[in-house]
N, CA and C atoms as an extended XYZ file, in Angstrom:
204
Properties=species:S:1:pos:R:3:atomname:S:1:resname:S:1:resid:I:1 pbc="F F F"
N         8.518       11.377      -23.650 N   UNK     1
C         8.045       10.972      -22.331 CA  UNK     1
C         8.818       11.753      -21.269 C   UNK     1
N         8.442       12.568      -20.057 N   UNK     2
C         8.584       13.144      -19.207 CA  UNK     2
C         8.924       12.465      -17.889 C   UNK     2
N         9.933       12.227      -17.720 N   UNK     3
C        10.342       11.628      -16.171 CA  UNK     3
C         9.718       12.484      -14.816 C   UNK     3
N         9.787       11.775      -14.262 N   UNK     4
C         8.937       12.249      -13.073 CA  UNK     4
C         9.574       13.204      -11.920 C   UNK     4
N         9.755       13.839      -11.138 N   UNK     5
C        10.407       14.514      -10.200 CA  UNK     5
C        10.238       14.168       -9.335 C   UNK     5
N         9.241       13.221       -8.527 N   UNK     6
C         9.269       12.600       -8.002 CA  UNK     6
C        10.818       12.153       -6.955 C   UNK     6
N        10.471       11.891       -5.343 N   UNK     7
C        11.692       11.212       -4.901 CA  UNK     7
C        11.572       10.465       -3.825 C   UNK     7
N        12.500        9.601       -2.797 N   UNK     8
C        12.244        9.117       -1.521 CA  UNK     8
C        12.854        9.983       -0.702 C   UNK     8
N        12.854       11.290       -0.809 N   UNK     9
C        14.040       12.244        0.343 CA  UNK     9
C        13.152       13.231        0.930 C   UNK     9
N        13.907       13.726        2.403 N   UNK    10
C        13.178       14.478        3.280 CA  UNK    10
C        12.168       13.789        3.808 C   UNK    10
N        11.195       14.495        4.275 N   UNK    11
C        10.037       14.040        5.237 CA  UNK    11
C         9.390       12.729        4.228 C   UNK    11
N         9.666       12.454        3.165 N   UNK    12
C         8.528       11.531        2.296 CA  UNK    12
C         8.459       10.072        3.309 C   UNK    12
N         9.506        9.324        3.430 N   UNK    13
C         9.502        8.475        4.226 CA  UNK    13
C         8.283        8.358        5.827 C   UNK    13
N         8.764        9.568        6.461 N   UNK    14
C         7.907       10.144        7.880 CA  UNK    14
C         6.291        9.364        7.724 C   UNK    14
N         6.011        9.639        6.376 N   UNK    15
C         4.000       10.201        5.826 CA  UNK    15
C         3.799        8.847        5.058 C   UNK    15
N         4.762        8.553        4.310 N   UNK    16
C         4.706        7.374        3.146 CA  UNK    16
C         3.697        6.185        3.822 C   UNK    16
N         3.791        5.605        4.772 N   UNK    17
C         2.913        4.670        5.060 CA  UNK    17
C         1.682        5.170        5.536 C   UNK    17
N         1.280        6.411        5.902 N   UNK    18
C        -0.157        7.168        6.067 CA  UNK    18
C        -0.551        7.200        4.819 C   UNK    18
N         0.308        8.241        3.530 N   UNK    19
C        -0.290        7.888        2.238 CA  UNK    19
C        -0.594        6.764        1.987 C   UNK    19
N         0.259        5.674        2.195 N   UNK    20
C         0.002        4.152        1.595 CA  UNK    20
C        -1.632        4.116        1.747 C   UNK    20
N        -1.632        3.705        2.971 N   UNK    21
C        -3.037        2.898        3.848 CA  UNK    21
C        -4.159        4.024        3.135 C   UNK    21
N        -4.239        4.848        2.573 N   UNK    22
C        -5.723        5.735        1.865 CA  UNK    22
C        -5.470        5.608        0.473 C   UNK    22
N        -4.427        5.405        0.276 N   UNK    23
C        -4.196        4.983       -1.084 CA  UNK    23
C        -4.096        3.913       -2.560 C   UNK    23
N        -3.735        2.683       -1.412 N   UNK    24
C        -4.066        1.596       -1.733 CA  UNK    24
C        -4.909        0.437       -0.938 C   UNK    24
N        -5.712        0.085       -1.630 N   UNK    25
C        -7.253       -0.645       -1.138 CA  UNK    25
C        -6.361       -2.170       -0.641 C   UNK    25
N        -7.040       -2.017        0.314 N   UNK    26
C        -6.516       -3.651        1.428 CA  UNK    26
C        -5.580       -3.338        1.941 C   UNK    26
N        -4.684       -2.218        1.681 N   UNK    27
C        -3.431       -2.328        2.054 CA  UNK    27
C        -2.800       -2.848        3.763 C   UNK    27
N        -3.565       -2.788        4.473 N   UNK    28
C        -3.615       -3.251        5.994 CA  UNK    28
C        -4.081       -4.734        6.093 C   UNK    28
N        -5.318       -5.040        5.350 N   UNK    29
C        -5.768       -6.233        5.454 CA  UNK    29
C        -4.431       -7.398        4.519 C   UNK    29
N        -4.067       -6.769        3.245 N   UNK    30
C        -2.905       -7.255        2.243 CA  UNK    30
C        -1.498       -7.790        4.340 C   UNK    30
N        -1.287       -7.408        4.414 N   UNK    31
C        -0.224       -7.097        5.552 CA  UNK    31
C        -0.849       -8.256        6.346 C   UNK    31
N        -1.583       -7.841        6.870 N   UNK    32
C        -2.154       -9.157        7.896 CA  UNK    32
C        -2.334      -10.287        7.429 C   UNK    32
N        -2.692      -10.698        5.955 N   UNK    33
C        -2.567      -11.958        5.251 CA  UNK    33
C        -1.594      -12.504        5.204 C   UNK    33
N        -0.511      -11.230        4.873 N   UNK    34
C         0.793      -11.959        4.011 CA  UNK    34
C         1.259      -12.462        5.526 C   UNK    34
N         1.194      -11.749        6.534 N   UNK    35
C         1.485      -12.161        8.105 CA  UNK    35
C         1.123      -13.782        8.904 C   UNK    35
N        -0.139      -13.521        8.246 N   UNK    36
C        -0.991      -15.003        8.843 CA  UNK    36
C        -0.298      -15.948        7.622 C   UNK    36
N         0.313      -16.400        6.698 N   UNK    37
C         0.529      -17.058        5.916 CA  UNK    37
C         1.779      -17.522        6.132 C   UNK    37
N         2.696      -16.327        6.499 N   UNK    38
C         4.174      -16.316        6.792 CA  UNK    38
C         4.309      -17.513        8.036 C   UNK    38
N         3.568      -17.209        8.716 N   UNK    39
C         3.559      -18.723       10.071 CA  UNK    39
C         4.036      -20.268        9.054 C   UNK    39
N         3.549      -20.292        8.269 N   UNK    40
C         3.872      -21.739        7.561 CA  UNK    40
C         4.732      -21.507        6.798 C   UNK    40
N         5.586      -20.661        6.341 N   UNK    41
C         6.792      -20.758        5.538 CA  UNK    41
C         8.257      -20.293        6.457 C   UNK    41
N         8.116      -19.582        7.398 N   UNK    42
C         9.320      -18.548        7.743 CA  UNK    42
C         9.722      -19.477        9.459 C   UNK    42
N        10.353      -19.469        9.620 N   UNK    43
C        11.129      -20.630       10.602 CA  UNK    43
C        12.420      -19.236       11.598 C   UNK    43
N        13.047      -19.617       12.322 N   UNK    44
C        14.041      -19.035       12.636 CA  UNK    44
C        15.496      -18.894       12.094 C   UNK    44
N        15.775      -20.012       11.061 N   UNK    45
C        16.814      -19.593       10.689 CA  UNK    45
C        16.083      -19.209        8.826 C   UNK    45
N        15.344      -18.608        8.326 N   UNK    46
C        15.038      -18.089        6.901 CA  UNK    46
C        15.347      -17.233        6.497 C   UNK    46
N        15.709      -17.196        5.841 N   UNK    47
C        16.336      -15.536        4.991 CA  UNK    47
C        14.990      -15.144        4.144 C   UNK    47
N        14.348      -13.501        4.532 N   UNK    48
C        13.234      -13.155        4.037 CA  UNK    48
C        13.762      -11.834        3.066 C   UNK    48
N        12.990      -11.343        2.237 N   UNK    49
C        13.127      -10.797        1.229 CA  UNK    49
C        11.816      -10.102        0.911 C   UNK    49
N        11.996       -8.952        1.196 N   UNK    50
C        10.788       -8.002        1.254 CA  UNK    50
C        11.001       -6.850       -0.280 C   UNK    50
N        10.864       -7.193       -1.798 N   UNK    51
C        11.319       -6.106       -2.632 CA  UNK    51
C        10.259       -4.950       -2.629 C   UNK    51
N        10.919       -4.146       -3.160 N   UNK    52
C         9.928       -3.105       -3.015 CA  UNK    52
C         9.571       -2.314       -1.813 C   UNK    52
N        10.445       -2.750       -0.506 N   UNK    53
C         9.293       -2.679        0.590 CA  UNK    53
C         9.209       -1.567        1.107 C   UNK    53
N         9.981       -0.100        0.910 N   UNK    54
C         9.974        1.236        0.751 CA  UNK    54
C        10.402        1.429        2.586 C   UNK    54
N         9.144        1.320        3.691 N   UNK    55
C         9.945        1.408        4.886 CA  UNK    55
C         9.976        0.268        5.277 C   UNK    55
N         9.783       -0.640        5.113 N   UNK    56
C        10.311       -1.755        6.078 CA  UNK    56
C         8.885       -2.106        6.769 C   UNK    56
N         7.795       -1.438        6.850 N   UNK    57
C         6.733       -1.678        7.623 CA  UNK    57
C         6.282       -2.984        7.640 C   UNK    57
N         5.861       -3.737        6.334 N   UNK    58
C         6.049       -5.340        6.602 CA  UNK    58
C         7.067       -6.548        7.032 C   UNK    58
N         7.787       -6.263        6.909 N   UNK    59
C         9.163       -6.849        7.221 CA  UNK    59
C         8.809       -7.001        9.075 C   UNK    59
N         8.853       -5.382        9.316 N   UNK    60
C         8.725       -5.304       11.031 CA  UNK    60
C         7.538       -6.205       11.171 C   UNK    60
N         6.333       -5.538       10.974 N   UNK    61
C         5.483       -6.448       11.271 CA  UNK    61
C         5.260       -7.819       11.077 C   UNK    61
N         5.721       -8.219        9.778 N   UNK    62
C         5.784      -10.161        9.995 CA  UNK    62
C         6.579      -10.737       10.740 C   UNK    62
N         7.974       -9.928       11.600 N   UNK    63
C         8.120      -10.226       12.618 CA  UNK    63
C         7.874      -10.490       14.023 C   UNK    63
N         6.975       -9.350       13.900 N   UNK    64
C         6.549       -8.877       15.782 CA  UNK    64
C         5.247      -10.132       15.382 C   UNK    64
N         4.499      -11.236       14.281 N   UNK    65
C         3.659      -11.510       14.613 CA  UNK    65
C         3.816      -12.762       14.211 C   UNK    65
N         5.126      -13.445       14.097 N   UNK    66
C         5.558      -14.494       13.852 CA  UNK    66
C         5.895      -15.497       15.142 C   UNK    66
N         5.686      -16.255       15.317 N   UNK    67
C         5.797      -17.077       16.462 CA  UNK    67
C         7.082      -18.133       16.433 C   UNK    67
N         8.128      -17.773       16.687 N   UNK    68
C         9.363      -18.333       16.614 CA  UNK    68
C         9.802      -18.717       18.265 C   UNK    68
């Protein structure tokens, strides 16, 4: 089996969420759900936990649309 060359360095970060959104199906609508849902679990003092979350793009956004 062949490992990948693949990496997260240089410009990849910059583009990574343009690739995302053509790449994976819902991926905008996925975001706005997990957003509208977050209202009933996430409070002002919660500790949130985003794995995986590569830039941070959900994280920011379930903030800016959270009503605290």
């Amino acid at each position: 089996l062949k490992s990948s060359k693949w990496s997260f360095e240089g410009n990849v970060n910059k583009y990574f969420d343009v690739h995302v959104k053509k790449s994976v199906p819902l991926y905008t609508e996925t975001h706005n759900l997990i957003c509208n849902f977050s209202d009933y679990f996430i409070n002002q003092n919660s500790t949130v936990y985003d794995i995986g979350c590569s830039t941070g793009t959900l994280l920011k956004k379930s903030r800016k649309d959270i009503k605290i």
